[in-house]
C-alpha positions in Angstrom: -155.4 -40.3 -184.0 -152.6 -42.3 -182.4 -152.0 -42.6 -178.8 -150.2 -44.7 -176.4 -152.6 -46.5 -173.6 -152.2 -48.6 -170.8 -154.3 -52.5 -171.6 -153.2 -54.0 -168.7 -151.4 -52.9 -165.6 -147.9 -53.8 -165.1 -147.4 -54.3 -169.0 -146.0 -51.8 -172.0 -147.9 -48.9 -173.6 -149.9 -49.7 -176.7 -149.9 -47.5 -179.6 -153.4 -47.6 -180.6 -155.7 -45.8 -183.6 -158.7 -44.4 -182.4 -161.1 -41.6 -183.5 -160.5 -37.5 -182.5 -162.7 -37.3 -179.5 -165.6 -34.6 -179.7 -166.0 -32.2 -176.6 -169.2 -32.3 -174.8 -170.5 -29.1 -173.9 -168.3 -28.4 -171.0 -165.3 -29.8 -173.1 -162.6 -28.3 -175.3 -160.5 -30.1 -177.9 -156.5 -29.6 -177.4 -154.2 -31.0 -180.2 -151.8 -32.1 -178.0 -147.9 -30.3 -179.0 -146.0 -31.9 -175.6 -147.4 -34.0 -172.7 -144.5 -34.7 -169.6 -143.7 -37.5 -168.2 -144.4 -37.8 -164.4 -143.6 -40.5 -161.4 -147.5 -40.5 -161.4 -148.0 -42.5 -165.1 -145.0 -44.8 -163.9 -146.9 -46.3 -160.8 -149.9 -46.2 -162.9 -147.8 -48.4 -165.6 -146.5 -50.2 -163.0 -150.0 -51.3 -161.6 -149.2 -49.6 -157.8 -152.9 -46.9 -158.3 -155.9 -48.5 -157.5 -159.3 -49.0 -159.7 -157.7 -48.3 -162.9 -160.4 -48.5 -166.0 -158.6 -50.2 -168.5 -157.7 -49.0 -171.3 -156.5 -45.5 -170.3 -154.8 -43.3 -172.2 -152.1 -41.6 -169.6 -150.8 -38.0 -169.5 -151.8 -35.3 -167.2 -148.8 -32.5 -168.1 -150.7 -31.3 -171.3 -150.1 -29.0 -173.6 -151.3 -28.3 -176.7 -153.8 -25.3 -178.6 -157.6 -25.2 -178.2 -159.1 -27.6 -181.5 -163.0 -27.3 -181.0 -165.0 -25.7 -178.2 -167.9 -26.9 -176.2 -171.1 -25.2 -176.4 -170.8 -24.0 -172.6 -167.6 -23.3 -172.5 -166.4 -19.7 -171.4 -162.8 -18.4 -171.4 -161.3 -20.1 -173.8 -161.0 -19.4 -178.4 -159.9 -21.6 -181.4 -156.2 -21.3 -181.0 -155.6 -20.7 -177.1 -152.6 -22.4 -175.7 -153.7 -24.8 -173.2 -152.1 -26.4 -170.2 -154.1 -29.5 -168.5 -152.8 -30.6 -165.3 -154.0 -33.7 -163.0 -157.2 -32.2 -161.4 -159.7 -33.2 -164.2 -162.9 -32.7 -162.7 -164.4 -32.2 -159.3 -168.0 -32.8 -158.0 -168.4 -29.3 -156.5 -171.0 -31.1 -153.4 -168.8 -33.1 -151.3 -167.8 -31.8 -148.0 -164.1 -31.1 -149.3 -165.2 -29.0 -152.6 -167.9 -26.9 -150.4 -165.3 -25.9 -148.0 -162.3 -24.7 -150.8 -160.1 -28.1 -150.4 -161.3 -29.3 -153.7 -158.2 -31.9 -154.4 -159.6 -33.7 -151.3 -163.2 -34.2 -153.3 -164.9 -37.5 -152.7 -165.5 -37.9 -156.9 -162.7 -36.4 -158.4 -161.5 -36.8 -162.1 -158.0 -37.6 -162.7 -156.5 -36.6 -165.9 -154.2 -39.8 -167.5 -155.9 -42.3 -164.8 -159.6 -42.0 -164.7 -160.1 -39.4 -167.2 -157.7 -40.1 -170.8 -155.2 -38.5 -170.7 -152.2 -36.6 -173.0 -150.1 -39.2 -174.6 -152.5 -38.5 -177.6 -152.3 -36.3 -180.5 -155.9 -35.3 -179.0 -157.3 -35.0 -175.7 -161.1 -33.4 -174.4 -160.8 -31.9 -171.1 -163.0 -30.6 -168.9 -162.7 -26.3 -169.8 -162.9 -25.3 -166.3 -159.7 -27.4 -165.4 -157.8 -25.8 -168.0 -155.3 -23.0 -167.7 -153.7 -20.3 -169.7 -150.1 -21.0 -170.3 -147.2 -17.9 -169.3 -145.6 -16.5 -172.1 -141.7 -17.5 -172.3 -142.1 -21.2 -172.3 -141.8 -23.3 -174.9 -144.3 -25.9 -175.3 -142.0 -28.8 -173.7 -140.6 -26.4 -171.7 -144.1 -25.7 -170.4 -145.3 -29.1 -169.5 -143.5 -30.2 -166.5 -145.1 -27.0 -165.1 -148.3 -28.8 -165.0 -147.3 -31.2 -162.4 -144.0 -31.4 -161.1 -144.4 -27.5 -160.5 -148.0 -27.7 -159.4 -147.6 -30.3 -157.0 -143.8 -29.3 -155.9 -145.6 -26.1 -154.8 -148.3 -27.4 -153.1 -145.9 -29.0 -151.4 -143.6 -26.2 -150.6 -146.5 -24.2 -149.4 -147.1 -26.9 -146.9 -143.8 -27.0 -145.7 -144.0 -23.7 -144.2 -141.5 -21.0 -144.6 -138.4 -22.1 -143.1 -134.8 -21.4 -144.4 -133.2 -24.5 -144.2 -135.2 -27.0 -146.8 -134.3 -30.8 -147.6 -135.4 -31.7 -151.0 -135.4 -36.0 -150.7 -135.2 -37.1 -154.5 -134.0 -35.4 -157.3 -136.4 -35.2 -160.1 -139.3 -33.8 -162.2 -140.6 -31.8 -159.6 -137.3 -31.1 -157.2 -135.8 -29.5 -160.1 -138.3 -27.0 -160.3 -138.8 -26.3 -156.2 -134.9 -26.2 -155.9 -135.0 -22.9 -158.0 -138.5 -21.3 -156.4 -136.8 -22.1 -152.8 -133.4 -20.4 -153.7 -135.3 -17.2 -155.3 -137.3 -17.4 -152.1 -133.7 -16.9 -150.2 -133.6 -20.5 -148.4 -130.8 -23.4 -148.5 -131.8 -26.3 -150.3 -130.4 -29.4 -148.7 -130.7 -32.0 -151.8 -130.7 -35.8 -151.2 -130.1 -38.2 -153.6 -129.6 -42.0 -154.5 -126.2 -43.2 -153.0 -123.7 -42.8 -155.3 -125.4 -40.4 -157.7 -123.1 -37.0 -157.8 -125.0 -36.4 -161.1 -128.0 -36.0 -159.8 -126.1 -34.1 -156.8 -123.8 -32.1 -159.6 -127.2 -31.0 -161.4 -129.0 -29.7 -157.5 -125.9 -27.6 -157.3 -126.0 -26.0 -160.5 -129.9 -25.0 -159.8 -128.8 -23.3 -156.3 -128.9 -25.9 -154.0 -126.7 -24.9 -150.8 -125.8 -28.7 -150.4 -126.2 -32.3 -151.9 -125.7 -35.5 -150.9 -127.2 -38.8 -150.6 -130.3 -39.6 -148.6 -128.9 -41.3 -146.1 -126.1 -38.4 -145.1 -126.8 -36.2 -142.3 -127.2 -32.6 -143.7 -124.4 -30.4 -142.4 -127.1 -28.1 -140.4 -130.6 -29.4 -138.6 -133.6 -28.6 -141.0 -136.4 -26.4 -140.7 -138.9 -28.9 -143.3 -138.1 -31.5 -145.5 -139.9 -32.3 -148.8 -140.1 -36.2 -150.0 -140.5 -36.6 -153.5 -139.0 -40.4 -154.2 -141.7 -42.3 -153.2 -139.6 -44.3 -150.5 -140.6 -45.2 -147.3 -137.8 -45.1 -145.5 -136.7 -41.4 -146.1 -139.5 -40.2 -143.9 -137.9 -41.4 -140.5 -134.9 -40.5 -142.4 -136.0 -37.1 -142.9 -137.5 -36.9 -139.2 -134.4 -37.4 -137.9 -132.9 -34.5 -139.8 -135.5 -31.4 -139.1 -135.3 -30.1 -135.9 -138.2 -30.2 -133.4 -141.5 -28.3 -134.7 -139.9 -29.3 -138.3 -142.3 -30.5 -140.9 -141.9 -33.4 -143.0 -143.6 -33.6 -146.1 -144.7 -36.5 -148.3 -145.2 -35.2 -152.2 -146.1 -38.4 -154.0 -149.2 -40.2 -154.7 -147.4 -43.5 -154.1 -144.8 -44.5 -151.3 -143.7 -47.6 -150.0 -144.4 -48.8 -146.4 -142.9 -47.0 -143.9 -140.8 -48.9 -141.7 -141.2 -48.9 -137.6 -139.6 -45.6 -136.3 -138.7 -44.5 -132.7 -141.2 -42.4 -131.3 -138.4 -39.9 -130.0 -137.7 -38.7 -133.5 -141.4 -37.6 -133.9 -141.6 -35.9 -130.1 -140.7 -32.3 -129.9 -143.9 -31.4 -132.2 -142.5 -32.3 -135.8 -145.1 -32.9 -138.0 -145.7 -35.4 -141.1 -148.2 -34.5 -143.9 -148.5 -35.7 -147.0 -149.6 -33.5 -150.5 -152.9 -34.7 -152.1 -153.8 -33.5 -155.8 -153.7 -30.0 -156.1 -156.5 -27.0 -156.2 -157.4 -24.5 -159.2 -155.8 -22.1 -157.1 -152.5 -24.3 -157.0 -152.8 -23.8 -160.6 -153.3 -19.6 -160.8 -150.6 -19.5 -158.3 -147.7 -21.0 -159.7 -148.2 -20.2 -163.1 -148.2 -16.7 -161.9 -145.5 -17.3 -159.8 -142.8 -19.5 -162.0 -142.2 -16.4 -164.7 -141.2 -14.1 -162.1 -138.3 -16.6 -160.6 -137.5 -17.5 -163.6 -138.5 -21.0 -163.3 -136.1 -22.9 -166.0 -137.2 -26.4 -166.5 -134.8 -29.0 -167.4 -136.3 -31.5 -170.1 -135.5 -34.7 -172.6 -138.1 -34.7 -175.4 -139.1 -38.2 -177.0 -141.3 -39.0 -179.2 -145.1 -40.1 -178.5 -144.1 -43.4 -179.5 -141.1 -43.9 -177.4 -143.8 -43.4 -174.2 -142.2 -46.7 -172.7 -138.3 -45.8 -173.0 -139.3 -42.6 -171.3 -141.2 -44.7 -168.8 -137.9 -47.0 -168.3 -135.7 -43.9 -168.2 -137.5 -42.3 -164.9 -137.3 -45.4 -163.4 -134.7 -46.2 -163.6 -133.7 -42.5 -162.1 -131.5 -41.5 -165.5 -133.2 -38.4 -165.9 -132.1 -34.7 -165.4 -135.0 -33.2 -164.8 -138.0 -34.5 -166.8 -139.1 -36.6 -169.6 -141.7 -34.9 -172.3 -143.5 -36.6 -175.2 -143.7 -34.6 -178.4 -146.4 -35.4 -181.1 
């Protein structure tokens, strides 16, 4: 099968030749159809993840149709459609999977980083980590689901319930909160690169209340603020735009130091968190949930081979919405 790997971190995706993987017993086979493209597999590229085992194949916004089943596998026939999201595998002892927080686990599996991932023609994954797909999505369509939704609701769930939301970077996975949030009845408050009415046009379009860039005062004091580019910077930035008791939350894996800020902007019981992995549950949730908005994802299919012109396209922020491989 072909696939495109990471040999070294900071360098280009290979396209390498290497045999169709057989499951184990807890294993099913997926011949890939679309894997996305996520700000995840560029700071893997980039080298900015720790203890990556080289070579990896990345991808971790998988789907594809069930190839071969493993001989304890439940749930799943010849033929299923398949998504695979980042939560490969989780130890089930720790502390964290005992007591139902199982994307804090002390020996996780990460699909695309520690586990191979979907820039394949075929993947094994783990059976139990693998999810029906809902019926009106198109395999591309399909695949951002798997992360930029997963993660953007994780996210939104932690930001609580209030109805003024800023949405700091917009990408992959702001593109799909924007439209949850404004089907949920808040106003999106979209922040974007200076400069970038694109990026600002396209929040519009998807029912954001107000865009502008990230350094811009919103026109009314935030309830929570969601940071998706992985900046630094934006969270004092976003501190000082939520109003005391606001919540500021940090949705990447990956962010830049951030800088010295004055206490005051913290005081009045605003809170930072930041948005680790996600859950099963995450999982059942949103795919349950995106149907009924309609989530509509935006997407710009490439080949598998053209993995790294992807990868050079979301960084350098000249994508609306995301980035999926086809095989």
């Amino acid at each position: 099968m072909k696939a495109m790997a990471l040999t070294e971190p900071g360098g280009p995706l290979v396209l390498v030749h290497r045999d169709i993987p057989t499951p184990s017993a807890d294993q099913i086979r997926i011949k890939v159809s679309a894997c996305g493209v996520c700000r995840t597999d560029l700071h893997l590229v980039d080298g900015e993840l720790p203890d990556i085992a080289l070579p990896v194949i990345p991808g971790h916004e998988i789907v594809g149709t069930v190839d071969a089943i493993g001989s304890n596998v439940d749930g799943f026939l010849i033929g299923d459609r398949v998504g695979v999201p980042w939560l490969g595998h989780t130890c089930g002892d720790c502390w964290y999977c005992r007591h139902e927080v199982e994307n804090l686990c002390d020996h996780p599996g990460f699909t695309g980083y520690t586990i191979d991932g979907g820039y394949a023609e075929y993947t094994v994954a783990d059976s139990r980590y693998c999810f029906p797909l809902p019926d009106g999505f198109g395999d591309v369509e399909a695949a951002p689901l798997l992360c930029a939704g997963l993660i953007g609701h994780r996210s939104l769930t932690m930001a609580g319930d209030g109805e003024r939301l800023g949405i700091y970077g917009f990408g992959a996975a702001a593109h799909i909160v924007a439209q949850v949030a404004a089907a949920q009845g808040r106003r999106v408050y979209a922040f974007t690169r200076e400069g970038d009415t694109h990026a600002q046009n396209f929040a519009l379009q998807l029912g954001a209340f107000w865009a502008g860039a990230s350094d811009d005062e919103p026109p009314e004091t935030l309830d929570a603020a969601i940071i998706f580019a992985p900046v630094g910077a934006l969270v004092p930035a976003a501190l000082r735009a939520v109003r005391k008791g606001g919540t500021v939350v940090c949705g990447g894996i990956h962010m830049s130091d951030i800088p010295a800020f004055p206490y005051d902007i913290l005081w009045g019981e605003r809170t930072v968190k930041s948005v680790a992995n996600l859950t099963r549950q995450d999982a059942i949730d949103f795919l349950a949930l995106a149907p009924t908005v309609p989530v509509k994802t935006h997407t710009e299919p490439f080949p598998l081979t053209d993995a790294n012109t992807a990868l050079d396209r979301l960084r350098a922020g000249k994508l609306s919405g995301a980035a999926v491989l086809v095989m």
